[in-house]
C-alpha positions as CSV (number, residue, x, y, z in Angstrom):
1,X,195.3,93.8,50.0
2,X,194.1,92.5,53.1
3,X,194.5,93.7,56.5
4,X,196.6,91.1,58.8
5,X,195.4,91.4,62.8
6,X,198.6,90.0,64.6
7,X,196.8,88.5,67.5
8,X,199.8,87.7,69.3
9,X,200.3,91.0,70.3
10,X,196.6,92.7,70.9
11,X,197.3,91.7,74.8
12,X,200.0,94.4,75.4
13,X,198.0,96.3,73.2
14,X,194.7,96.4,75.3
15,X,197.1,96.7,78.7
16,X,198.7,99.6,77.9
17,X,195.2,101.5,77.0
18,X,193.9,100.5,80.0
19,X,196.8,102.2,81.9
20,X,196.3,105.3,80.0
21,X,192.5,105.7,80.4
22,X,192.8,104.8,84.2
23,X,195.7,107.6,84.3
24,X,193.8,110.4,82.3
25,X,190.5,109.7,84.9
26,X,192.3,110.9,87.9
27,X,191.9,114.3,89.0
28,X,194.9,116.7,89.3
29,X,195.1,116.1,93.2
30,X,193.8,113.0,95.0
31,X,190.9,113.3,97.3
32,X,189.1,117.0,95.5
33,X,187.0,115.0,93.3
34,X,186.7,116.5,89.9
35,X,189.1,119.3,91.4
36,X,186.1,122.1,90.9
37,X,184.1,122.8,94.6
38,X,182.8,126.4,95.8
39,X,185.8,127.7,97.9
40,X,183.9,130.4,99.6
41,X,180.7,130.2,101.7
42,X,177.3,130.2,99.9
43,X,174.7,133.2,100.7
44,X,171.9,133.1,99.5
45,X,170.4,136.1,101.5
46,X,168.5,138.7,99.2
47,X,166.5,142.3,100.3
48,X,163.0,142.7,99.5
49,X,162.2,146.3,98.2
50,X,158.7,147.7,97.5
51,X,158.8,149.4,94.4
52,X,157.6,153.3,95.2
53,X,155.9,154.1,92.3
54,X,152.2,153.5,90.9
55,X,153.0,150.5,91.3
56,X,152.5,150.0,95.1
57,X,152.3,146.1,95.2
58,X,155.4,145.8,92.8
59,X,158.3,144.5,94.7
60,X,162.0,144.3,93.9
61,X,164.1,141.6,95.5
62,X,168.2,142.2,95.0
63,X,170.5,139.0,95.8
64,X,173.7,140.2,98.2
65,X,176.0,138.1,96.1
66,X,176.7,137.2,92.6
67,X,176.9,133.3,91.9
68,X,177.1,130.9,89.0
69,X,173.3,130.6,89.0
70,X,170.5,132.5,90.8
71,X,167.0,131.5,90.8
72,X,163.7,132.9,92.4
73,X,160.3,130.9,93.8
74,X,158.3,134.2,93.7
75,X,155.1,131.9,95.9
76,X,153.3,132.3,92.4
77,X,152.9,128.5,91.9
78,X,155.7,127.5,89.6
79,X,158.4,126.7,91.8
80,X,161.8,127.7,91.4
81,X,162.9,129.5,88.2
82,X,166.3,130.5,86.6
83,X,166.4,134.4,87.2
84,X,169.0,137.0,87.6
85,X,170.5,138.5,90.9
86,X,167.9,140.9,91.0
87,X,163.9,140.3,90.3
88,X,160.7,142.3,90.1
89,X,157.4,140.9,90.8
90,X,154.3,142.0,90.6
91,X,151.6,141.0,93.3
92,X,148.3,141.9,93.0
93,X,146.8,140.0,96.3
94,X,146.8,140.9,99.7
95,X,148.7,138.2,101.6
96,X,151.5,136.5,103.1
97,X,153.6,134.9,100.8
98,X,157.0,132.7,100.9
99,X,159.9,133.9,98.9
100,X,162.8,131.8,98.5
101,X,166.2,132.7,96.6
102,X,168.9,129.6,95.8
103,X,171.9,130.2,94.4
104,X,174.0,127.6,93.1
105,X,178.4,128.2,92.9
106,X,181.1,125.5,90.7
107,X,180.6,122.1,91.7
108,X,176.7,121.8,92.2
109,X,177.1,123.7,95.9
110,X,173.8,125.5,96.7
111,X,172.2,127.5,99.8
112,X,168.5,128.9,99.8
113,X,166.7,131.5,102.0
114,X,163.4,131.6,102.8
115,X,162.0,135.0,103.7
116,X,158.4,136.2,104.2
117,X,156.9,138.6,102.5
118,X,153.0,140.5,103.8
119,X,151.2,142.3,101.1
120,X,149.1,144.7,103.0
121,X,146.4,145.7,100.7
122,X,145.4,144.1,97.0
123,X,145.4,146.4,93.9
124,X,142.2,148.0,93.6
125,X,142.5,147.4,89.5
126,X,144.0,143.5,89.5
127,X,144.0,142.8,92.9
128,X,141.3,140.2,94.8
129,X,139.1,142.6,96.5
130,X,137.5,140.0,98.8
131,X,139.0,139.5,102.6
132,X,139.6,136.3,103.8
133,X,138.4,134.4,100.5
134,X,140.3,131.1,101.5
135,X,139.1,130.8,105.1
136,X,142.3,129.5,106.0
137,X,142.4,131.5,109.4
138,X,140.1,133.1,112.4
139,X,141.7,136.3,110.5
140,X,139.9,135.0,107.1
141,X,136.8,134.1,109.0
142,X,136.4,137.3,110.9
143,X,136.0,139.2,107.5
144,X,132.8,137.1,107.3
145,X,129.3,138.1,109.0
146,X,126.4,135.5,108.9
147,X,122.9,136.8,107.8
148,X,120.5,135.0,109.4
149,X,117.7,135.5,107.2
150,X,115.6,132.0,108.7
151,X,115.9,131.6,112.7
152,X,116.9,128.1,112.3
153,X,117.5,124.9,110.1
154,X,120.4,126.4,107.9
155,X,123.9,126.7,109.2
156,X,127.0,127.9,108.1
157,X,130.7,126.8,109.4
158,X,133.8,127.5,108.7
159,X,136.7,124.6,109.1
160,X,139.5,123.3,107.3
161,X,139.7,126.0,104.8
162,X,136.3,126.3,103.1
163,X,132.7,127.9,104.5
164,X,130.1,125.4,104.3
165,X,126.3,125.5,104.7
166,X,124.1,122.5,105.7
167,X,120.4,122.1,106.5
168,X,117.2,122.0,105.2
169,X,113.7,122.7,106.0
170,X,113.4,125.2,103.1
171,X,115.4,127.3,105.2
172,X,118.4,129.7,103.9
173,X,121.1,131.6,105.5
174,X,124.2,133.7,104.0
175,X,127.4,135.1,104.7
176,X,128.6,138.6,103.5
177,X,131.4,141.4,103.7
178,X,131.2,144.6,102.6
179,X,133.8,146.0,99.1
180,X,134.7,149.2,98.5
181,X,134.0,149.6,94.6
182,X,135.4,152.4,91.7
183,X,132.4,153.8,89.6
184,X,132.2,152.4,86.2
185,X,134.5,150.0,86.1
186,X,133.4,146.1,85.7
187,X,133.5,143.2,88.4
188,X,133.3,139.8,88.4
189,X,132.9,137.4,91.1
190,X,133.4,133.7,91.7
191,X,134.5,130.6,93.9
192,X,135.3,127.4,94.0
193,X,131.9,125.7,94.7
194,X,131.6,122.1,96.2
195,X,129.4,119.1,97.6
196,X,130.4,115.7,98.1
197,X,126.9,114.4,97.5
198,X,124.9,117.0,96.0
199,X,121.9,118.6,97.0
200,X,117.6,118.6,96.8
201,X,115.8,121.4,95.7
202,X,118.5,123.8,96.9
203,X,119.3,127.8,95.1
204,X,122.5,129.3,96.0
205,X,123.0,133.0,95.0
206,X,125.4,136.1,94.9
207,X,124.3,139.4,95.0
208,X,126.5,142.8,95.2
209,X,124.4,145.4,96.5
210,X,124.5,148.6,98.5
211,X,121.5,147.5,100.4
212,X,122.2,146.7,103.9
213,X,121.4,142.8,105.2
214,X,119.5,142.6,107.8
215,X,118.9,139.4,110.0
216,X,115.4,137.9,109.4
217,X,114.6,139.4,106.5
218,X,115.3,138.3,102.6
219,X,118.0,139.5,100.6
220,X,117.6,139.8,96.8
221,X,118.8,143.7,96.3
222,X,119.4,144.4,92.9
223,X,119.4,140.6,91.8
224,X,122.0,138.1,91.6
225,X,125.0,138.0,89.5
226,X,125.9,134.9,89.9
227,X,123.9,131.4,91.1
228,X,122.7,127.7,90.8
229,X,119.9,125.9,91.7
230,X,119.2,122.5,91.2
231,X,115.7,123.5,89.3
232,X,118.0,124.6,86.5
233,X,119.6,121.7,85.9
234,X,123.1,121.7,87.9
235,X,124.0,119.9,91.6
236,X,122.0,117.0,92.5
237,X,124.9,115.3,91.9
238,X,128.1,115.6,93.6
239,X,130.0,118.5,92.0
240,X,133.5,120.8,92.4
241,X,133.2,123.6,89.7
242,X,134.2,127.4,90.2
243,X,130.8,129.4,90.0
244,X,131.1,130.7,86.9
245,X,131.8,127.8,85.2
246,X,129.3,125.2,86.1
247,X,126.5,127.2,87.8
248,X,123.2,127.3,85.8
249,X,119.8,129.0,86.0
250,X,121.1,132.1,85.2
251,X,120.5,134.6,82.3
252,X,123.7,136.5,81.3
253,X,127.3,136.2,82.3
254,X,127.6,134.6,85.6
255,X,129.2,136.8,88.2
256,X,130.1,140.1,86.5
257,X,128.3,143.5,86.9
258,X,129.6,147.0,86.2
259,X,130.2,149.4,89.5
260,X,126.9,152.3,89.6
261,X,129.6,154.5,91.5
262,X,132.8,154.8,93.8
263,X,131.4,153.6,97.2
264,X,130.7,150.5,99.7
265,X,128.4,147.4,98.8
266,X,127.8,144.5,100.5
267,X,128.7,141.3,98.5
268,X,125.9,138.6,100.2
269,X,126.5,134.8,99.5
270,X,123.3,132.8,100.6
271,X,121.8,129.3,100.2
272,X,119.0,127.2,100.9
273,X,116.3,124.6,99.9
274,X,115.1,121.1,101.1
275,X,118.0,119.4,101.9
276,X,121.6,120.4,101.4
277,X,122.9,116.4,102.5
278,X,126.6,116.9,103.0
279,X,126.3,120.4,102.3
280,X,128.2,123.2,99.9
281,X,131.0,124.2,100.7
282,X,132.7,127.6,99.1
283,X,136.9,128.4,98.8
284,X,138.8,130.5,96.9
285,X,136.1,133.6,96.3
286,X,137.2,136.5,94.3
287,X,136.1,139.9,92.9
288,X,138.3,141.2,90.5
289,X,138.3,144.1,87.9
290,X,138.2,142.7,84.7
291,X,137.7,144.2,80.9
């Protein structure tokens, strides 16, 4: 049997299913939209709680209110993240950092609050050791003492984030800080080491010593644990490589050494050669405990 389409009446047909999907679109009351919205006022606001135990740079931070959704940009790079009205970070770096909280209620209504949040001290197990590694402040830079081990011709400067030496001459020069360091345990150092057109017969070298630099004089006390130089292969070109990944004339593991005992040492960054051109610039430098 076939199926018979009566044509002359698919007109009312199609009319009256139009009136029927335009009536079941419309929201229960005009003008509300989809008829769901936040009726009450959206707070975000949240305490930040340091967690008293071992723990000292753990830190708990507890929403006021309970929402649909609640999510957390902890300043730890990844942005914001779905969470629950209460979250517990750990924070092993000295530092300011930005916390936000954002809360979202029906309808797609959010708020956020910003707070800021100063870590005093770094963990002396996973923390960054180093003071004023990013050089992002007078602060940073204070934290820094030059050693001028040649009168002249070398020069170090600190702008727009990063330390940088320039010169020539065969002449050197370095910057260092002193750490406070726990017997036994094993260190590593590095940074994020740069130069927009590379160097000439240039050495760059880290040492971590309990020697004291002094100002004309050498430093090479115990030997360093981390370096390049462009005799051993690495920056005549221009390069951007953290030390321990693209440094070279060096025998072992680049930048790690075990602690002799629970005192003071002087970590002592210093270059020099021919001609540095644009210069090296350091960022980002770090002495953590590792395994």
């Amino acid at each position: 049997m076939k199926s018979i389409i009566n044509f002359k009446n698919i007109d009312k047909v199609l009319f009256v299913l139009s009136v029927i999907a335009v009536i079941s679109c419309q929201p229960d009351n005009l003008g509300v939209g989809n008829g769901l919205v936040e009726t009450r006022a959206l707070d975000a606001n949240f305490t930040i709680t340091q967690v008293t135990d071992e723990n000292n740079n753990t830190f708990l931070f507890t929403a006021d209110n309970n929402y649909l959704t609640s999510h957390w940009d902890v300043a730890d790079g990844a942005g914001f993240n779905l969470g629950k009205n209460t979250k517990q970070v750990f924070i092993p770096d000295a530092g300011t950092y930005t916390i936000q909280h954002k809360v979202t209620g029906v309808g797609g209504e959010s708020d956020i609050v910003t707070k800021t949040l100063e870590v005093e001290t770094s963990d002396p197990i996973a923390g960054n050791i180093i003071r004023g590694g990013k050089f992002e402040s007078n602060a940073d830079i204070a934290e820094w003492t030059v050693l001028n081990i040649s009168e002249s011709g070398t020069e170090w400067t600190f702008a727009e984030g990063k330390a940088t030496v320039q010169g020539g001459g065969w002449n050197q020069k370095g910057i260092y800080q002193t750490v406070d360091v726990i017997e036994g345990l094993t260190y590593k150092v590095d940074m994020l080491v740069s130069s927009t057109s590379g160097v000439q017969n240039t050495w760059f070298e880290v040492f971590a010593s309990t020697t004291v630099p002094v100002d004309g004089s050498d430093y090479s006390a115990g030997g360093a644990i981390a370096k390049f130089s462009t005799w051993g292969g690495c920056g005549t070109e221009p390069f951007s490589w953290f030390l321990t990944v693209g440094g070279c004339d060096f025998q072992g593991e680049q930048g790690k050494f075990v602690a002799q005992a629970t005192e003071t040492i002087y970590l002592v960054i210093k270059c020099g050669g021919e001609n540095l051109k644009d210069g090296v610039s350091i960022d980002n430098v770090e002495m953590r405990v590792v395994q």
